[in-house]
C-alpha positions as CSV (number, residue, x, y, z in Angstrom):
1,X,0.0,0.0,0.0
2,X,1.1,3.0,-1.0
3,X,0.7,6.4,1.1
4,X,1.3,10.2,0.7
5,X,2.0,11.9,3.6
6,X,1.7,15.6,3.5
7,X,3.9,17.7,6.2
8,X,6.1,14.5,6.6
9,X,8.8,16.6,7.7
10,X,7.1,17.9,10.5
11,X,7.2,17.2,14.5
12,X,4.1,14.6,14.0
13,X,4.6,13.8,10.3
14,X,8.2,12.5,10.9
15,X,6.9,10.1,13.6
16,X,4.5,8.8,10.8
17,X,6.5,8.1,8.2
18,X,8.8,6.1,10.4
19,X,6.1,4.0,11.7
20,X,4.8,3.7,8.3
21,X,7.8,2.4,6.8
22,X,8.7,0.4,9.7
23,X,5.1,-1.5,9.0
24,X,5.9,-2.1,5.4
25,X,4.0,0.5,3.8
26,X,5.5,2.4,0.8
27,X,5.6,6.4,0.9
28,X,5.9,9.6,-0.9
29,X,6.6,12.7,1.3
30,X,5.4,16.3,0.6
31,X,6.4,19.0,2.6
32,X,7.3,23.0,1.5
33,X,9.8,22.4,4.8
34,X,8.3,26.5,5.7
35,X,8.6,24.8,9.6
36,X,10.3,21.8,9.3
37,X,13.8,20.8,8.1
38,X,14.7,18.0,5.3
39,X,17.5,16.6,8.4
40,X,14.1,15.1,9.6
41,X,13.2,13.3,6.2
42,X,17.4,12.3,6.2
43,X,16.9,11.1,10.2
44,X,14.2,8.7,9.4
45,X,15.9,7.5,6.0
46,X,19.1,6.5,8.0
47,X,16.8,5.3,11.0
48,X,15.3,2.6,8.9
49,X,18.1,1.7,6.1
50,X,15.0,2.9,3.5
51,X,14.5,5.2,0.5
52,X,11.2,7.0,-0.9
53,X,10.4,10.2,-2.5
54,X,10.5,13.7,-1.1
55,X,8.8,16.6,-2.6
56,X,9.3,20.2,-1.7
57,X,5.9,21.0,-2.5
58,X,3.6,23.5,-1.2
59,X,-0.2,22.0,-1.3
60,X,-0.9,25.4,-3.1
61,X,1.0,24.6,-6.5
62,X,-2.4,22.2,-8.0
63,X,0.5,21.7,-10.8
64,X,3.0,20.2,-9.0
65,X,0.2,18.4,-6.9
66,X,-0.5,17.0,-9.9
67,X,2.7,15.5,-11.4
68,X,3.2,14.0,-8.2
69,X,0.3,12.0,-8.3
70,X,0.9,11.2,-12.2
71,X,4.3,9.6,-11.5
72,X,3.1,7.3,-8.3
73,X,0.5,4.7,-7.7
74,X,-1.3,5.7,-5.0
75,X,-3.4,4.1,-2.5
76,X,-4.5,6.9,-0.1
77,X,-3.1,10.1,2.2
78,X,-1.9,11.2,5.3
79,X,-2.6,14.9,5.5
80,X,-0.6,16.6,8.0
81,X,0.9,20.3,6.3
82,X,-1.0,23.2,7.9
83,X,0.5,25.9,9.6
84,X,-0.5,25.6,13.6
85,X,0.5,28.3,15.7
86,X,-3.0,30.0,17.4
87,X,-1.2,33.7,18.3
88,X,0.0,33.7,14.8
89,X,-3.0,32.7,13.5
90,X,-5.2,35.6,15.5
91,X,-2.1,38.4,13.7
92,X,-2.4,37.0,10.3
93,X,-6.0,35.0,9.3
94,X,-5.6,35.5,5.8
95,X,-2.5,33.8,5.8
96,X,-4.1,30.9,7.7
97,X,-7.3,30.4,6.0
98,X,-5.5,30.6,2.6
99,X,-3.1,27.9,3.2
100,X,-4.6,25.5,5.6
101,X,-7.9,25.7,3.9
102,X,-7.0,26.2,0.2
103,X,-4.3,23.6,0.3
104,X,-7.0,20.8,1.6
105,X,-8.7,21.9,-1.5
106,X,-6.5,21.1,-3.5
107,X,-5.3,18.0,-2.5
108,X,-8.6,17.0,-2.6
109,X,-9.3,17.9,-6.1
110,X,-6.4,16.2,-7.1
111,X,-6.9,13.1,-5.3
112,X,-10.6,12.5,-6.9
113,X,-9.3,13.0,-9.8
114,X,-6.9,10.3,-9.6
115,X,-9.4,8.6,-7.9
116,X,-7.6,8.4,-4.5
117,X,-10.4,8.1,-2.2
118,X,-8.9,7.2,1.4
119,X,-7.8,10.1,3.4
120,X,-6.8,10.2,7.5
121,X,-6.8,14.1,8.2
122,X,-5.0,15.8,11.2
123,X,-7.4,17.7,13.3
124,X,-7.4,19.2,16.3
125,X,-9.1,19.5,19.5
126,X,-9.6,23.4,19.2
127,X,-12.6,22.3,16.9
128,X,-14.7,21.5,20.6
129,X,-13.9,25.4,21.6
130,X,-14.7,26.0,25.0
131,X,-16.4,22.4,25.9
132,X,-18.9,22.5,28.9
133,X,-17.9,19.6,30.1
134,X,-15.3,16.7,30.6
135,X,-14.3,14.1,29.3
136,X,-14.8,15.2,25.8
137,X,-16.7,12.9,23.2
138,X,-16.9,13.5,19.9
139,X,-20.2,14.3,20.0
140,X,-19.4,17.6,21.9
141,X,-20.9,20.5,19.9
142,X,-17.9,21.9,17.5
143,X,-16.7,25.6,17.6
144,X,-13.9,27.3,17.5
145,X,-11.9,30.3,19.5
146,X,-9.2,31.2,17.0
147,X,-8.4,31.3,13.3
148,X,-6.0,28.0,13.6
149,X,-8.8,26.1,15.0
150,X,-12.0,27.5,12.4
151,X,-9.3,26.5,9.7
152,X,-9.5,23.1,10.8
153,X,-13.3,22.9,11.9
154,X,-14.2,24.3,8.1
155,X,-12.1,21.5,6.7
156,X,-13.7,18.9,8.9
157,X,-17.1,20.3,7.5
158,X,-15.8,20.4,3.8
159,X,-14.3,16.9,4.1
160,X,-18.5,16.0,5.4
161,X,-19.8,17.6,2.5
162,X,-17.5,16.0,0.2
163,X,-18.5,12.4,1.8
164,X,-21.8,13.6,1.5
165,X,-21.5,14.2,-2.3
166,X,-19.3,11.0,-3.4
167,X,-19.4,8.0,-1.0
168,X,-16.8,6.2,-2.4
169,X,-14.6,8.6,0.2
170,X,-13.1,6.5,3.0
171,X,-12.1,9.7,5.6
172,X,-11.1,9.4,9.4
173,X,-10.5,12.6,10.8
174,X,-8.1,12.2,14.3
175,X,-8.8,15.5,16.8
176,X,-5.6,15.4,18.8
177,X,-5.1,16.3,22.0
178,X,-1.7,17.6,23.5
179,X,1.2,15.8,21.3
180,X,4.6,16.0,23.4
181,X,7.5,13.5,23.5
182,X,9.9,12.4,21.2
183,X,11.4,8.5,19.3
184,X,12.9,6.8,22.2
185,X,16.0,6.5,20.0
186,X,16.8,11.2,20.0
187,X,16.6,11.0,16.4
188,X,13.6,12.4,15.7
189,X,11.5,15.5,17.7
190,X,9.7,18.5,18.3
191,X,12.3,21.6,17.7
192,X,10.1,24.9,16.3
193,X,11.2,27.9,14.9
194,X,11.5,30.6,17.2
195,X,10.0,30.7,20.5
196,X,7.6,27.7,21.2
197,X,4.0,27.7,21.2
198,X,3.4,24.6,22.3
199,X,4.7,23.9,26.3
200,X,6.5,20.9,26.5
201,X,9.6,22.5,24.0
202,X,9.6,25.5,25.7
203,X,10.4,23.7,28.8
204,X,13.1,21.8,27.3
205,X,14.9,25.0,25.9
206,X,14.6,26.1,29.6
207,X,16.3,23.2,30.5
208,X,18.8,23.2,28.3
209,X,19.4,27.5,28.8
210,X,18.3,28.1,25.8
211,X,15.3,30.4,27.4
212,X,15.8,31.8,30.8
213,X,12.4,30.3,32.5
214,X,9.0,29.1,31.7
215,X,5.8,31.2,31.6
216,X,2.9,29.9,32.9
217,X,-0.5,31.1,32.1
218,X,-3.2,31.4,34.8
219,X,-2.6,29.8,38.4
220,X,-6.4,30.5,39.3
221,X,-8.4,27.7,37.6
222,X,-10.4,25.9,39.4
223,X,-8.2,23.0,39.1
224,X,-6.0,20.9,42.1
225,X,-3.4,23.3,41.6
226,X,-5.0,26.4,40.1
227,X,-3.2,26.0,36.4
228,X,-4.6,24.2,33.4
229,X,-5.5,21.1,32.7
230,X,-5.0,18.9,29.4
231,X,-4.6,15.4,27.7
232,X,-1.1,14.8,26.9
233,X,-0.4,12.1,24.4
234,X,2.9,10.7,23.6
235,X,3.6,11.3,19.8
236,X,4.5,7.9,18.9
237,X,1.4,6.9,20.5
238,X,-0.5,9.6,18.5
239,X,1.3,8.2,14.9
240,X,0.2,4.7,16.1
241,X,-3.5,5.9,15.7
242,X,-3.2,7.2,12.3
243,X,-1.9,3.7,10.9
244,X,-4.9,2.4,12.7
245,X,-7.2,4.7,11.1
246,X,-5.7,3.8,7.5
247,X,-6.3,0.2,8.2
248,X,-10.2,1.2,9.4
249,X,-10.4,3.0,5.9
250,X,-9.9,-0.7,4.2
251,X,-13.2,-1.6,5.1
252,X,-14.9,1.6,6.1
253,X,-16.5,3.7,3.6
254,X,-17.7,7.2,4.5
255,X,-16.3,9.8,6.9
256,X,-15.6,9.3,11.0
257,X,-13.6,11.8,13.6
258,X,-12.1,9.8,16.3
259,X,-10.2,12.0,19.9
260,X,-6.5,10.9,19.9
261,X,-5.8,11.6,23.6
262,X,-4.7,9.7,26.9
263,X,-8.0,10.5,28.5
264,X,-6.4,11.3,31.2
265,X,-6.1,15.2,32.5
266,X,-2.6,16.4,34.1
267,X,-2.2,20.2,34.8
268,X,0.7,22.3,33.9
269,X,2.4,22.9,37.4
270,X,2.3,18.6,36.9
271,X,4.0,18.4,33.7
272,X,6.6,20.5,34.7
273,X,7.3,18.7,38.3
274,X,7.4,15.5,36.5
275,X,9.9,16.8,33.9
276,X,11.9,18.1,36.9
277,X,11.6,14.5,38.6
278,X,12.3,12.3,35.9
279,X,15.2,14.1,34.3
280,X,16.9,16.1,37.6
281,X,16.6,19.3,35.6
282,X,15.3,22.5,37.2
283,X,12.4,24.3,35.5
284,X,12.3,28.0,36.6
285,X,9.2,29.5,35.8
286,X,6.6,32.6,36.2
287,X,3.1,32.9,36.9
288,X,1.8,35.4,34.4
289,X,-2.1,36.3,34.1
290,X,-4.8,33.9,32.2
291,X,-4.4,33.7,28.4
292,X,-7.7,35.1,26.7
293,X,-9.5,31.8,25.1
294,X,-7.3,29.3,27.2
295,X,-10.2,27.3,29.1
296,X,-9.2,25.1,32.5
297,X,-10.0,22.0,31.9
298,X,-9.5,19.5,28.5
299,X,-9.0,15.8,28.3
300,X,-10.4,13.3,25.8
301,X,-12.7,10.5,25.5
302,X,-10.5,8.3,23.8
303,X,-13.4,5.3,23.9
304,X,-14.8,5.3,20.5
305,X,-11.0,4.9,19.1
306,X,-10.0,2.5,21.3
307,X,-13.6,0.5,20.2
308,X,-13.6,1.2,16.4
309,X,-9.7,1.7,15.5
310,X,-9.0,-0.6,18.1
311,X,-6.4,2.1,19.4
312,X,-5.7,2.7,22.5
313,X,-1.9,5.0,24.6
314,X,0.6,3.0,25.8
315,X,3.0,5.8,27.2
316,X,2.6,7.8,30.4
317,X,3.6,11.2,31.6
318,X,6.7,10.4,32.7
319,X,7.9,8.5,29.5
320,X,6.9,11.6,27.5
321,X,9.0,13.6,29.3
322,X,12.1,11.1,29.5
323,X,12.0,11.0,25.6
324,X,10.9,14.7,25.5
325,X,14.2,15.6,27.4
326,X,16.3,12.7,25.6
327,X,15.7,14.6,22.3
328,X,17.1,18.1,23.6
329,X,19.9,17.0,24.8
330,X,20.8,15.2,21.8
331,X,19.9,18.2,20.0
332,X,20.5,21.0,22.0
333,X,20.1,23.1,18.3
334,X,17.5,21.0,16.8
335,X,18.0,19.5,13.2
């Protein structure tokens, strides 16, 4: 079986293609590389002794969309490209909508009309907004409290019309919780551009001195320890989902969203103690004031993938942050 994976050099996208080629599959990797670096693609190449394709290719350019699925045979798509960051998404929406929605679009089109009909899309669980209640299901009502997460709520609800339309499409759409971790083996992380967005890199660069201390958002939730709460999901546990899905697709036709998450809620003060623990690194940080949109509690219900993908995690907090903090050191400067 043959897959594309779009974003495959990316934090989560790298993780996949390894575990897809270390399950036999063969792949073709797209990614413009606008926040990712080609070491990742040359990581997972030496990592398991095999070769495939790699495309500089922006989802945008329909015309080189299309050569690349004139020269290969293939059997379906991992779509991971998107941009992601929320604070850059509220500065610059056009950007946002344009790429993240508009490439979809695109690959899309192209895929029916090489009639390439199974497709396992990277969500996000922004798309539940500010959820009344916990543990989330994916039956919450959908909403959104950025630009980053409409972008991927309006592709969910294109990707429904276009099952609606044609159902020959074989879709499973994976809301992900918190990602964080790393391969056990350092080859292969989570090293942004800039300053981190998301928490667990920014408290490795801490670690490491790159930053001088953490910043912590809110310390008066109504939580055990007054900061937030979330679901935090190793990313080689996350990747395993997504193969999972792909095998669903073989005998599933139509369109289902499944919550890729631990199920489990641990807060932020937690994270950062159990980094400290497990790795006997001190965290310095600062409580600064509540982050408008941030909301103070969010874990999955991971119940319907563990019933239909047959999916469940494997990796606790502390092995996210062993693996986390095994990464940085081995790459104090990223790829």
């Amino acid at each position: 079986m043959k897959i594309l994976v779009t974003g495959g050099a990316g934090y989560i996208g790298s993780h996949a293609i390894l575990e897809l080629l270390e399950n036999d599959y063969e792949i073709i990797v797209v990614d413009n590389l606008s926040n990712s670096k080609i070491e990742s693609i040359n990581r997972v190449k030496a990592m398991t002794g095999k070769e495939f394709p790699f495309y500089q290719v922006d989802l945008l350019d329909a015309e080189s969309l299309n050569e690349i699925f004139s020269k290969h045979e293939i059997d379906g798509v991992m779509h991971f490209a998107g941009m992601k960051s929320v604070g850059e998404s509220i500065a610059e929406p056009i950007k946002y909508y344009y790429n993240n929605i508009m490439g979809t679009v695109n690959l899309c089109n192209i895929m029916n009309k090489f009639n390439v009909k199974k497709l396992v899309f990277s969500s996000s669980a922004t798309v539940y907004g500010k959820p009344q209640s916990v543990p989330i299901t994916e039956s919450f009502p959908l909403s959104a409290t950025n630009p980053y997460g409409r972008t991927k709520l309006v592709i969910e609800e294109f990707l429904q019309e276009l099952t609606s339309s044609d159902c020959s499409w074989r879709i499973a759409i994976l809301r992900y919780f918190n990602p964080i971790g790393a391969h056990e083996s350092g080859e292969i992380g989570e090293f942004p551009n800039g300053i981190p967005n998301n928490l667990m890199p920014y408290i490795t660069q801490v670690g490491i001195g790159k930053r001088e201390k953490l910043y912590i958002f809110g310390d008066d939730y109504n939580t055990t320890d007054g900061t937030g709460v979330r679901d935090y999901i190793h990313v080689v546990d996350l990747v395993k989902g997504h193969l999972k899905a792909l095998n669903y697709l073989k005998n599933y036709r139509g369109i289902e969203a499944f919550n890729l998450g631990s199920g489990v809620g641990h807060s932020v003060l937690e994270l950062v103690n159990s980094f400290s623990e497990v790795n006997n690194v001190n965290i310095p940080f600062q409580i600064e004031g509540r982050r408008p949109g941030d909301v103070s509690i969010s874990y999955a219900d991971p119940s319907k993938a563990r019933n239909l993908l047959g999916w469940k995690s494997t990796k606790n907090l502390k092995d996210m942050c062993k693996d986390s903090w095994n990464w940085q050191i081995k790459n104090p400067n990223g790829f």
